[in-house]
N, C-alpha and C positions, 0 to 999 in steps of 0.2 A: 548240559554240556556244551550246547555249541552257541548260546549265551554266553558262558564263561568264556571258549576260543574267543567271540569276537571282542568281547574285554579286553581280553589281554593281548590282542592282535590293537585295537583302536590305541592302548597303554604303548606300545613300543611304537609305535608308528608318532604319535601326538604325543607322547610324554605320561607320565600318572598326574601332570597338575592341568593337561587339559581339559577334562572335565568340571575341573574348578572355578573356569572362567566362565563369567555374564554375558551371555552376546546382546546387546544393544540394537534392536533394529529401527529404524527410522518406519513408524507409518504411512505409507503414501493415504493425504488425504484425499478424496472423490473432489471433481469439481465443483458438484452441489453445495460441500459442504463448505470451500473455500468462498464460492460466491455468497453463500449464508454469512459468511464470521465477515465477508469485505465488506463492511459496515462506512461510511462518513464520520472518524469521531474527533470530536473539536474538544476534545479531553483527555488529558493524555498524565500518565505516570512520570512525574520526575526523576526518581529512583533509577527508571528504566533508563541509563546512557545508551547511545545508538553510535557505535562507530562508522569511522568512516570504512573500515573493512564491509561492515556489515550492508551499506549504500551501494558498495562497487557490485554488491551479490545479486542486490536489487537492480542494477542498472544492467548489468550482465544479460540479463533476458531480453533485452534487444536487440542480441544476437544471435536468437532464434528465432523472431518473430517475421510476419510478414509486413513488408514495406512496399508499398504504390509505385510501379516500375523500378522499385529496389533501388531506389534515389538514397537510400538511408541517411535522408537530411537529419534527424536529429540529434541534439549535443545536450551533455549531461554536466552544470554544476554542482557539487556534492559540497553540502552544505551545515556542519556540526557544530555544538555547542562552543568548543573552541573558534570558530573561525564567523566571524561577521554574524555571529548568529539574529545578532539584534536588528542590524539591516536588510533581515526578511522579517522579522517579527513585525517592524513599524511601516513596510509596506505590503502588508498584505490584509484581507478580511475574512471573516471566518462569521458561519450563519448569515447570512445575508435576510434569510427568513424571520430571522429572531432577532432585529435589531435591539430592542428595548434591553439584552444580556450583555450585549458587548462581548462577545466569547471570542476569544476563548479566557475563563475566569482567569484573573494573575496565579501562579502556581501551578497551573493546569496546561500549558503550553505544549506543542509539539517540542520532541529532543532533537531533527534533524530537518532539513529540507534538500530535494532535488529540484533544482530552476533546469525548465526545459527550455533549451533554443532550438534555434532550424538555420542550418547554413544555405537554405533558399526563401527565399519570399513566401508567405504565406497564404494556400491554397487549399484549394477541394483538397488534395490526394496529400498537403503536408498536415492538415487537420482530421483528417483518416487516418492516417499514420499517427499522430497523436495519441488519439481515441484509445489505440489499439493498445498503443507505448503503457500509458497510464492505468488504463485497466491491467495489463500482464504484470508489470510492476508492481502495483499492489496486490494480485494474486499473490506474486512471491514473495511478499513482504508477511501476509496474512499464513504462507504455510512456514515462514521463520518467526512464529510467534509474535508480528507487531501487526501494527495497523497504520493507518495512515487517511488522507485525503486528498483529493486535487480544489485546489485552489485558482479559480482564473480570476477572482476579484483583487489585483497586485496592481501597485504604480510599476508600472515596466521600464519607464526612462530612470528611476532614482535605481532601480534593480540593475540596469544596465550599467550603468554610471558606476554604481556599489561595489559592485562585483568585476568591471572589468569585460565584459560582455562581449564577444563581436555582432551580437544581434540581440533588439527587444525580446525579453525573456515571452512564451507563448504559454506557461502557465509554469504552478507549483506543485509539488507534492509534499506533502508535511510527511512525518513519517516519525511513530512513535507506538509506546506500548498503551493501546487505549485503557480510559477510567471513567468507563461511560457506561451507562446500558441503554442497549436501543435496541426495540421490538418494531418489525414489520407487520402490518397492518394490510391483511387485502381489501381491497375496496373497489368501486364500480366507475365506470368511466364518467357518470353526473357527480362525483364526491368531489371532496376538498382533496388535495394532493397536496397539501403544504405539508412540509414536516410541524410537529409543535412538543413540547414538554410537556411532562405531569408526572407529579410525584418522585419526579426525581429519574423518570424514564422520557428516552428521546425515542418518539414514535416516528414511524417512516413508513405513509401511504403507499403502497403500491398496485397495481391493475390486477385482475388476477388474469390465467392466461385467455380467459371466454373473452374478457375483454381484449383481449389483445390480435385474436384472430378477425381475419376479415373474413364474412358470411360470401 
């Protein structure tokens, strides 16, 4: 019986069609998991178009981040398949480790790019600021389903020139739905640490944390 009341109390209050509806909840992903998927990938899905909406979402988070005496020198080109897209493709490098690839393959390209400036000169606390920029950014890229890279191997003056610039670009971010697989690798502080290929999988050394602490 008093099953039944709250039915028919929940039916006049909410309607007889609101239990009909899907609620949809967004997962909040764990940090872990976001640092796990924010992978380097220099392959990217074509298919996947990256608006400029979807940039501004990403660039957003520099509005909550922390900035070195809150100078918040940095400034964000948004940069998509419509607009100059080619004038970061041909100045920039991708795998610097793997030159013999030439990556990223033709057809495998990133779909967007963000060019970071600094309305100050370039320092300890505007390159800490950076740091921070770049890694937050692509967290929040990685829990809107893409992925991305930062890129500091760019000709900065044909970038500036390009684009319109009021300062040398201080790095890039590609930004796209990766089509890669890459597995992490722990390894010991005497190993190789280069990234390399095989089979078709992009491996990527990393310390584990005994290495990483001081004794």
């Amino acid at each position: 019986m008093a099953d039944n009341y709250l039915e028919k109390k929940f039916d006049e209050f909410f309607g007889p069609d609101a239990k009909k509806k899907t609620v949809i909840k967004r997962v909040n992903q764990s940090i872990d998991n976001l640092l796990l998927k924010n992978r380097s990938y220099r392959g990217y899905d074509q298919s996947r178009i990256i608006t400029e909406e979807e940039l501004k979402e990403i660039v957003s988070v520099n509005c909550r981040i922390p900035s070195g005496r809150n100078q918040q020198c940095l400034r964000f080109k948004l940069v998509t398949a419509e607009k100059a897209f080619e004038d970061v493709l041909k100045n920039m490098k991708l795998g610097g480790a793997l030159p013999e690839l030439h990556l990223p393959y033709p057809g495998t390209e990133p779909q967007a790019f963000i060019i970071i400036c600094s309305t100050k000169p370039e320092d300890r606390i505007v390159d800490i600021d950076l740091g921070i920029s770049m890694q937050s950014m692509l967290l929040k890229a990685v829990d809107m389903g893409l992925n991305g890279i930062i890129v500091c191997s760019i000709n900065k003056p044909a970038l500036k020139e390009a684009f319109n610039l009021p300062s040398e670009p201080l790095a890039i971010l590609a930004i796209g739905k990766g089509a890669e697989k890459i597995q992490l690798l722990s390894i010991n502080e005497s190993d190789n640490h280069n990234y390399y290929r095989k089979n078709g999988i992009h491996y990527v050394p990393k310390l584990s944390p005994e290495n990483l602490i001081l004794k």
